[in-house]
SELOVO-422144 format. One line per 10 residues: for each residue x, y, z of C-alpha. Coordinates in Angstrom, 1 decimal. Layout:
BEGIN
X,Y,Z ~ ...
***
This chain:
BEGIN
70.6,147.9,88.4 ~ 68.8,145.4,90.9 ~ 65.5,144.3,89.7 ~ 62.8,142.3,91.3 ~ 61.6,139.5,90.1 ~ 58.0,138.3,91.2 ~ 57.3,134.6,90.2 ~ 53.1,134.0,90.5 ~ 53.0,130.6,91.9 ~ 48.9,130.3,91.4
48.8,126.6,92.2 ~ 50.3,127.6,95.7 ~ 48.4,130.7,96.6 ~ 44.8,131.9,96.5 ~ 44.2,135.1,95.2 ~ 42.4,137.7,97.2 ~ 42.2,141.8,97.1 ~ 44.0,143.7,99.2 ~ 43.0,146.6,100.6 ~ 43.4,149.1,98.2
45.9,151.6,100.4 ~ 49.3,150.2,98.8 ~ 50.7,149.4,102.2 ~ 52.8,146.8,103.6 ~ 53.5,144.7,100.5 ~ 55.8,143.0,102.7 ~ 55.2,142.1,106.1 ~ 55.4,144.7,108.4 ~ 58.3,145.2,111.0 ~ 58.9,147.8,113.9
58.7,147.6,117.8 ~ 54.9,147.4,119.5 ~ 55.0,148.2,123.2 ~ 52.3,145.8,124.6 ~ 53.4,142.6,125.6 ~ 57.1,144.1,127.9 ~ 55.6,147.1,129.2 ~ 51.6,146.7,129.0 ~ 49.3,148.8,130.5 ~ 51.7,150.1,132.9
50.5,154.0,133.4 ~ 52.9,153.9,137.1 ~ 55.0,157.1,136.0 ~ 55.0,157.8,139.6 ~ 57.5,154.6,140.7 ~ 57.9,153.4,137.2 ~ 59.0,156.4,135.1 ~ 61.3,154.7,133.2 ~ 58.9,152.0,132.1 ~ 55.5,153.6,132.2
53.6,154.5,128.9 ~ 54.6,158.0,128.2 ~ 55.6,159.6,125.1 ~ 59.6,159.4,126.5 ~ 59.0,155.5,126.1 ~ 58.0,156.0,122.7 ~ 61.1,158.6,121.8 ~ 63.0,156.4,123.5 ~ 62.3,153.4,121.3 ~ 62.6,155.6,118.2
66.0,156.7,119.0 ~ 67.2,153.1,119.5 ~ 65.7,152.1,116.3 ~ 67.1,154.7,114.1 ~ 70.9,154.8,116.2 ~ 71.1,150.9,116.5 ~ 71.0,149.9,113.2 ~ 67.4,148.6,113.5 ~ 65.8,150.6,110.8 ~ 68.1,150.0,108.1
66.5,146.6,108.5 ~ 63.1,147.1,108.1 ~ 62.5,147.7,111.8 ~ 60.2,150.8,111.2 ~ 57.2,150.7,113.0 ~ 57.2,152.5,116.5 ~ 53.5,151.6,117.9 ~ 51.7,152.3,121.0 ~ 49.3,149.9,122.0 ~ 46.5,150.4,124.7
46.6,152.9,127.7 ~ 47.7,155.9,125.9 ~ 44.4,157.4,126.1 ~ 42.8,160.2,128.3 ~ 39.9,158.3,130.0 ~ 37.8,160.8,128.7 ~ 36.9,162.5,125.1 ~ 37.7,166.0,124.4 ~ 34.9,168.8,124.2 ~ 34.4,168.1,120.5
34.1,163.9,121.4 ~ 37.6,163.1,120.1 ~ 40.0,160.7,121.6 ~ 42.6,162.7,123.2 ~ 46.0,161.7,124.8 ~ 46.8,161.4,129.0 ~ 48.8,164.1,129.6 ~ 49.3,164.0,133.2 ~ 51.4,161.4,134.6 ~ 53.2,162.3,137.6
56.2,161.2,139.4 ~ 58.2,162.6,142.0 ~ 61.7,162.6,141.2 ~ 64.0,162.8,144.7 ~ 67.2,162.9,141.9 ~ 66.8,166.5,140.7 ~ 69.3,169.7,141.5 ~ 67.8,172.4,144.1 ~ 69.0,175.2,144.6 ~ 70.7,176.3,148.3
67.6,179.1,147.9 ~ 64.7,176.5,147.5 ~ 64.3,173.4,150.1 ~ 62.5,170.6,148.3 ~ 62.8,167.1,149.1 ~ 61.2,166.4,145.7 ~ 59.6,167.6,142.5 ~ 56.7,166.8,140.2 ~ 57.5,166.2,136.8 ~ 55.1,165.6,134.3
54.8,162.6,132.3 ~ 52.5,160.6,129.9 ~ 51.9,162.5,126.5 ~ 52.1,166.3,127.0 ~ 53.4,167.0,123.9 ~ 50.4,165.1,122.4 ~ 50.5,162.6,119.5 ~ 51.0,164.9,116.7 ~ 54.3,165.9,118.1 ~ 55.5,162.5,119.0
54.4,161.6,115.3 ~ 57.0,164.2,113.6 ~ 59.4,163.1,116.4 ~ 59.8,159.7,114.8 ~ 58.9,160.7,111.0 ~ 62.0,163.0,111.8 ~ 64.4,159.8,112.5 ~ 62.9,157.8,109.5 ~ 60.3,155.7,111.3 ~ 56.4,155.6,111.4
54.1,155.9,114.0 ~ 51.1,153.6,114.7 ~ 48.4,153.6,117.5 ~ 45.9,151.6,119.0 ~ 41.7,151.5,119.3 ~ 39.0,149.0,120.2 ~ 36.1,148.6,118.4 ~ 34.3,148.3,121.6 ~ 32.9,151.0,124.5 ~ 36.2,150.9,126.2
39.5,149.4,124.9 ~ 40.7,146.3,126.5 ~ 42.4,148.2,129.5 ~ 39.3,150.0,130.5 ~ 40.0,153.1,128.2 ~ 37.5,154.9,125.7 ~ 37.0,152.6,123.1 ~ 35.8,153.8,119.1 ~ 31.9,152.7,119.0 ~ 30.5,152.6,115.4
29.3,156.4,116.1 ~ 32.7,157.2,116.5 ~ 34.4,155.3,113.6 ~ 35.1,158.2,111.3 ~ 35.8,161.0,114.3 ~ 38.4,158.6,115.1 ~ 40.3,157.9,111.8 ~ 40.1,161.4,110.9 ~ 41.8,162.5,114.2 ~ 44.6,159.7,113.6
45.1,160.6,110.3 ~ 45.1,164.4,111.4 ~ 48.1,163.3,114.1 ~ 50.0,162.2,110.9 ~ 49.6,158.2,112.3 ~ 50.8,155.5,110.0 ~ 49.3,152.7,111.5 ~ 46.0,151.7,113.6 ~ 45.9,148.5,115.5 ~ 41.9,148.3,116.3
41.3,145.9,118.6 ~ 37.9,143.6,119.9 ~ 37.3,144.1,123.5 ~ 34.1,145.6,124.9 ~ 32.4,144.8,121.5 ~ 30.1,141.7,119.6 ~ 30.0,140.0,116.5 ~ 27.5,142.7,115.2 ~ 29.8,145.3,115.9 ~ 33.0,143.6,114.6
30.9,142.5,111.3 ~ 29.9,146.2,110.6 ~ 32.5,148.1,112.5 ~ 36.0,146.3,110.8 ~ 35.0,147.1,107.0 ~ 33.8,150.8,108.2 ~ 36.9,151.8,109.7 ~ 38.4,150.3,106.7 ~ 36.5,152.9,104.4 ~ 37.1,155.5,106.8
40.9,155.6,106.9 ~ 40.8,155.4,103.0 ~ 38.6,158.6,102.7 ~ 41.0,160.5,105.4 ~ 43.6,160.5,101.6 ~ 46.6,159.3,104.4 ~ 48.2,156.0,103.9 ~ 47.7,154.3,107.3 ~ 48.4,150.5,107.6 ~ 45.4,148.8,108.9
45.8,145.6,111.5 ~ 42.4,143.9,112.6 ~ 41.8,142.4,115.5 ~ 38.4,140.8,114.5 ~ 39.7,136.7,113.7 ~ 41.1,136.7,117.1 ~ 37.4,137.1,119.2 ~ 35.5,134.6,116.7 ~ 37.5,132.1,116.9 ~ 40.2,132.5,113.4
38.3,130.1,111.3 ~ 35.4,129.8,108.9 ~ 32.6,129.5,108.9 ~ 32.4,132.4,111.4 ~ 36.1,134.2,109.3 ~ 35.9,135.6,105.7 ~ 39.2,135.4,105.0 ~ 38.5,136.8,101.6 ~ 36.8,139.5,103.4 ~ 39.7,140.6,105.2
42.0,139.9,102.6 ~ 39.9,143.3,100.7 ~ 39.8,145.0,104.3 ~ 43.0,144.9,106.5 ~ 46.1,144.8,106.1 ~ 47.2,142.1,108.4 ~ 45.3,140.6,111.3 ~ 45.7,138.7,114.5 ~ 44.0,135.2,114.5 ~ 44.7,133.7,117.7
45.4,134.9,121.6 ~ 47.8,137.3,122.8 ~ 51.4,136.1,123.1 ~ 53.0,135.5,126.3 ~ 56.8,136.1,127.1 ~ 56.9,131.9,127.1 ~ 58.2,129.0,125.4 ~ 54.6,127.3,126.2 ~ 52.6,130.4,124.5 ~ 55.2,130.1,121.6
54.5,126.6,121.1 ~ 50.2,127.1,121.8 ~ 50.8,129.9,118.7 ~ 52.4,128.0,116.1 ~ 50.7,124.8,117.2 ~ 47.3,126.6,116.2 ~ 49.0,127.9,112.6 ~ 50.1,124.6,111.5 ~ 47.0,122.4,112.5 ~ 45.2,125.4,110.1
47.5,126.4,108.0 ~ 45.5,124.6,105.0 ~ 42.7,127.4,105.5 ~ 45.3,130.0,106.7 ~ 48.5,130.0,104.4 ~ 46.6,130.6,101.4 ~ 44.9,134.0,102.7 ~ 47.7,135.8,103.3 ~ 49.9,137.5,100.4 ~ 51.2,140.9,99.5
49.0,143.5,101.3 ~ 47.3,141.0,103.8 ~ 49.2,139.0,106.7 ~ 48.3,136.6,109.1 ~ 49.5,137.8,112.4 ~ 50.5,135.5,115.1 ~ 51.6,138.0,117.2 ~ 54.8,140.1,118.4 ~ 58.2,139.0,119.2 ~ 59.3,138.7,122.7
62.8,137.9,122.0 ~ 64.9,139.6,124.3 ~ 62.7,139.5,127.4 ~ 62.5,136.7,130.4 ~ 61.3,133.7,129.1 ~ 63.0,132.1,126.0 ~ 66.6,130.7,126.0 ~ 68.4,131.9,123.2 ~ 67.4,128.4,120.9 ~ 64.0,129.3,121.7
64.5,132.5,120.2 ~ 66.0,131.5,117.1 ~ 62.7,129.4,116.6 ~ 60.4,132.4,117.4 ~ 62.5,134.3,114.7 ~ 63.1,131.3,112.1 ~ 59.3,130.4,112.2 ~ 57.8,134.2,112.4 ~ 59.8,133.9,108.6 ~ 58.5,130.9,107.7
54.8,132.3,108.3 ~ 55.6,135.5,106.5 ~ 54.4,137.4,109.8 ~ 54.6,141.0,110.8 ~ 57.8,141.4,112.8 ~ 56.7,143.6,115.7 ~ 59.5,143.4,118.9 ~ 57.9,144.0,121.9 ~ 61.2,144.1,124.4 ~ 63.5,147.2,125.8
65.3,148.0,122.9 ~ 67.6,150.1,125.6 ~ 68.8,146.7,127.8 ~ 68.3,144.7,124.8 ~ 71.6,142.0,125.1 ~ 73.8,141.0,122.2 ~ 72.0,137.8,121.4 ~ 68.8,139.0,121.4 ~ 70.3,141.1,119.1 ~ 72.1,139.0,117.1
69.2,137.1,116.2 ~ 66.4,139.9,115.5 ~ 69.0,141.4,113.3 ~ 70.0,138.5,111.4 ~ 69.6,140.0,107.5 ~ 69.0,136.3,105.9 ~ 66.4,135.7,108.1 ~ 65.3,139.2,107.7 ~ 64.9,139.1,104.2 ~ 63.1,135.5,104.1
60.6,137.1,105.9 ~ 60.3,140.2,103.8 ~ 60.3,137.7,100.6 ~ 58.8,139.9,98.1 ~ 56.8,137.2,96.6 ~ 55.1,137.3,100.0 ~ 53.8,133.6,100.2 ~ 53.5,131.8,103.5 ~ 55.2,128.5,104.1 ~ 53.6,126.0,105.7
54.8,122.8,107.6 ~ 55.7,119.4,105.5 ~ 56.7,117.1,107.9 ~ 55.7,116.2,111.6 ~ 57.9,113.2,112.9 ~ 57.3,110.7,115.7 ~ 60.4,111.8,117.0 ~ 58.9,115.4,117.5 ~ 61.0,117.0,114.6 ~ 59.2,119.6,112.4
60.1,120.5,108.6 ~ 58.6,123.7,107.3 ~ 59.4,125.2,103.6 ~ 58.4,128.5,102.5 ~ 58.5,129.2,98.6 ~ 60.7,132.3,97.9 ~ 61.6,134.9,94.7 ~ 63.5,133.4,91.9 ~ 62.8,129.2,92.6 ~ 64.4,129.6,95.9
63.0,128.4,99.4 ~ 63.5,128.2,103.0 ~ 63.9,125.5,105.3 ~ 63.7,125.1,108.9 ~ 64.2,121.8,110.6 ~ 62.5,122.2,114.2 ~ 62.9,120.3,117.3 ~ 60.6,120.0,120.2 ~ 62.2,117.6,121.9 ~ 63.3,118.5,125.5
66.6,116.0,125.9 ~ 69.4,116.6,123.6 ~ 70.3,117.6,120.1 ~ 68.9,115.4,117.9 ~ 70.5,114.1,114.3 ~ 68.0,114.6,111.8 ~ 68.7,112.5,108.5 ~ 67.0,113.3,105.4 ~ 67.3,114.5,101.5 ~ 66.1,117.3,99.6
64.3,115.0,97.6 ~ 62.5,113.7,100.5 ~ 61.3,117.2,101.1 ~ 60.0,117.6,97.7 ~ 62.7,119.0,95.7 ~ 62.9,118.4,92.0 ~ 66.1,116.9,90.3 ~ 69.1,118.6,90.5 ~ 72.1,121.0,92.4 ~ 71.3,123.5,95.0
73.3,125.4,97.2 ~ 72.8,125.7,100.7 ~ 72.9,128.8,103.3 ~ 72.8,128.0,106.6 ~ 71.0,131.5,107.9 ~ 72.1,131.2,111.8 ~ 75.3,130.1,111.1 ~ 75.8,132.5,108.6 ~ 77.5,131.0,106.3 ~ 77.6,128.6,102.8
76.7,125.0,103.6 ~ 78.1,122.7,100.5 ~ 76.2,122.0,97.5 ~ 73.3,119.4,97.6 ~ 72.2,116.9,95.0 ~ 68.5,116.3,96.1 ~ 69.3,112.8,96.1 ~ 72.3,113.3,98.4 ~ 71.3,112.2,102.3 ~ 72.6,114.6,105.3
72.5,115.3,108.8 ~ 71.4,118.7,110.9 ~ 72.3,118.8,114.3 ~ 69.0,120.6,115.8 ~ 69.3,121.5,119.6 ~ 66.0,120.9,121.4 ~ 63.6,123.5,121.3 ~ 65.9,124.7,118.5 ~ 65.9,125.3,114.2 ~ 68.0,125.0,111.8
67.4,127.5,109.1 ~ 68.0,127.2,105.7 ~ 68.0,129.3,102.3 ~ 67.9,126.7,99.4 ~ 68.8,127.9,96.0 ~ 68.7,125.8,92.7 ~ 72.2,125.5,91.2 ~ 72.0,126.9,87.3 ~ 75.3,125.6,85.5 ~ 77.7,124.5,87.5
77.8,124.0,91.4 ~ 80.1,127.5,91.5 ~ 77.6,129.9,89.9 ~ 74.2,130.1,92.0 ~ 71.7,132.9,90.0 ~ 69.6,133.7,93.1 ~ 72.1,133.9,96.0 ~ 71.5,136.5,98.4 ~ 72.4,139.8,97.8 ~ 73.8,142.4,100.0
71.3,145.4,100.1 ~ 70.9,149.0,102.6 ~ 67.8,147.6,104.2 ~ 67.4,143.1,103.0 ~ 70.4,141.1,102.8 ~ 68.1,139.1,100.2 ~ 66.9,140.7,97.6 ~ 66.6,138.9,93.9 ~ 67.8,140.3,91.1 ~ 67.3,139.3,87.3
69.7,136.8,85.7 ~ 72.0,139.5,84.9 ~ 73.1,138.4,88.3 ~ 75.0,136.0,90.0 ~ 76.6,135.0,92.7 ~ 79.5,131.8,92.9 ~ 81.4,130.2,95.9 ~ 85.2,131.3,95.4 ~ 87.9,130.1,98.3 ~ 84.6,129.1,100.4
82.9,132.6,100.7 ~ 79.8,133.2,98.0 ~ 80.5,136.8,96.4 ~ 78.2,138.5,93.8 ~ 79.2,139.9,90.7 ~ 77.5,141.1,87.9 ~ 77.0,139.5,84.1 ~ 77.4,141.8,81.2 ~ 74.5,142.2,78.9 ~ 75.9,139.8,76.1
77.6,137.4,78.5 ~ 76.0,134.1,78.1 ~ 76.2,132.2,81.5 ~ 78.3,129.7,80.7 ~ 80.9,132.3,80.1 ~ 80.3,133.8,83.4 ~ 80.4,131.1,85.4 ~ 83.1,130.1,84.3 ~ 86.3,130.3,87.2 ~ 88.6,132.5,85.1
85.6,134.8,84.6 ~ 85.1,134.5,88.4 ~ 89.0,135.3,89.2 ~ 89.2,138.2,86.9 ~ 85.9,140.0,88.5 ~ 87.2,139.3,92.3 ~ 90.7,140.8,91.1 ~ 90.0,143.9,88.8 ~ 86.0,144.4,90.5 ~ 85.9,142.8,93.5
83.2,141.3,95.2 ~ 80.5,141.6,97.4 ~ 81.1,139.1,100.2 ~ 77.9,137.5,101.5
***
């Protein structure tokens, strides 16, 4: 039987409360809608593309038919603009359910002479229906507010007065997730309105993941952030400006993480993420090395994976790299500690390490160079590792790199604006028997287990197999042991 192994690094990590609602131990992941299709409410010329409730379906059905939610990918959330522009009779926020477009496309009959037809759009159904829509496919719904008169797009915003209307009607709609936002409000507000809709969602009795908005429109640092504060209050937050679909705003993002990250790293944990914002992988503006940094660095920082692209045009490697399951699971490391950045070169080369479950780590060697690949020399030992053996997985490459002594110098090729991603492992007993290899899994590539297994390198693929109860390790690692598992058990190939 698997078994998780947590390992408390205190030295590493301050300790803070989570909010007390059991949600998103690991980092959140789904699809958010904001940043590819905005506030577009055009149903009329846009039908395909316009916030509707057939957007949302849409989504779900690519995330539960494309292999998406077997990775983690279970969020599907509407951001802003989903809202009637006015309350309902009883003062509760209430869906648009009129969006019209004419359709030219549509069958008549020889009987009836239309040139076109209205066809309702926007969220008829209402969000209660669109809620068991995706529970049905095995995904969660979330939703957005604003702490504010009106929401950032000019819609009716949740003003203190309105705090526990507005989480009761969410959690009445069966909503898994509320993204409350900071437009249209002040400091005042945000100070008292953030913990109150906190308490609120807790006394509705349904489990809905909180995100804050608050860091972002005081600036993300003390003395005006409690990051303690919201640590016992939210469940993740957003610290900095929006994303754009960019290289420049990817760069502004992390740039802002890593010159903090001595206040910021240690806030976040199980429970409580820093947020730097959603994933547009897939979109307009990154090259495909550009997107394997987004990715590889979203995992360093332990952040929420939210896509925001067209899951239905998506190409293959977009794809490829927001379903990569090592880079998945580095993310979704249960010991949930974010990594940081060690090294910052002259020659515009970034190291970042991320402590992982069972002694293992991550490592991505980052380029922002604009030339040519660049030849990166180094050791493990120059990074900080202790003495000793560790294998190597090289996560976009996807496969076993060979064994390292720390002391041993090597090369990685890093393209510009690229990574190179790797999953470090101690060695145990001999440089073919790893202990915390990753394992295959339905929904993380990398879990841990206990020391009752292991994984070794045989005819250069890593397999897993499994030590008996009394089998001491040195008589499982040893290669006959390894040959008679692969031939009468077989292995798992990683």
């Amino acid at each position: 039987m698997q078994q998780t192994v947590v390992i408390l690094l205190l030295a590493f990590s301050t300790v803070t409360q989570a909010l007390d609602n059991g949600l998103m131990r690991i980092p959140p992941m789904g699809w958010l809608a904001w940043e590819r299709f905005r506030c577009n409410t055009d149903c009329e010329n846009d039908p395909k593309n316009c916030i509707s409730e057939a957007l949302f379906r849409d989504m779900a059905d690519r995330l539960a038919e494309d292999g998406w939610r077997e990775l983690g990918y279970v969020y599907v959330n509407i951001d802003d603009c989903w809202a009637s522009k006015n309350r309902d009779a009883q003062g509760r926020l209430q869906p648009d359910p009129k969006r019209h477009y004419f359709d030219n496309d549509m069958p008549t009959s020889s009987s009836v002479s239309l040139t076109c037809l209205v066809v309702v759009k926007g969220f008829p159904s209402g969000i209660a229906k669109l809620a068991r829509y995706v529970h049905d496919r095995g995904l969660k719904l979330g939703i957005y507010g604003d702490l504010g008169t009106y929401t950032c797009g000019g819609y009716p915003g949740t003003t203190l007065d309105k705090i526990e209307t507005d989480a009761q009607t969410f959690a009445e709609w069966e909503v898994d997730m509320l993204k409350l936002d900071g437009c249209y409000s002040n400091s005042t507000d945000q100070e008292q309105g953030y913990p109150l809709m906190s308490r609120a969602l807790n006394a509705t009795g349904r489990p809905i993941g909180y995100s804050c908005s608050w860091p972002a429109y005081q600036g993300g640092l003390p003395p005006k952030i409690n990051y303690t504060l919201l640590g016992e209050i939210c469940n993740l937050w957003r610290n900095y400006g929006d994303i754009e679909d960019s290289w420049d705003s990817i760069l502004s993002i992390v740039d802002w993480f890593t010159e903090n990250q001595e206040i910021l790293q240690p806030a976040a944990g199980p429970g409580r993420w820093n947020d730097p914002d959603m994933l547009v992988i897939g979109n307009f503006g990154l090259s495909m090395d550009q997107s394997r940094s987004q990715m590889a660095l979203w995992a360093i920082m332990a952040a929420p994976l939210f896509m925001s692209n067209d899951l239905r045009t998506l190409n293959s490697g977009a794809r490829a790299i927001l379903q990569n399951k090592a880079v998945i699971a580095i993310n979704q490391d249960p010991l949930g500690i974010q990594g940081k950045r060690l090294i910052k070169e002259n020659n515009d080369i970034e190291v970042f390490w991320r402590p992982l479950s069972n002694k293992a780590s991550a490592l991505v060697f980052f380029s922002r160079r604009t030339d040519m690949p660049f030849r990166y020399l180094t050791s493990l030992k120059a990074l900080n590792y202790t003495a000793g053996s560790y294998m190597v997985y090289d996560v976009f490459m996807e496969k076993p790199m060979p064994t390292l002594k720390d002391t041993t110098q090597f090369v990685v090729s890093i393209n510009p604006s690229g990574v190179v991603m790797w999953f470090v492992c101690g060695v145990l007993c001999s440089t073919s028997c790893l202990p915390c290899v990753p394992l295959h899994n339905i929904n993380i590539i990398l879990n841990y287990a206990d020391d009752t297994t292991v994984a070794g390198h045989l005819n250069n693929n890593t397999y897993l197999a499994y030590r008996e109860e009394n089998q001491s390790l040195a008589e499982w690692c040893s290669p006959n042991n390894l040959e008679e598992q692969m031939t009468n058990f077989g292995f798992l190939e990683i």
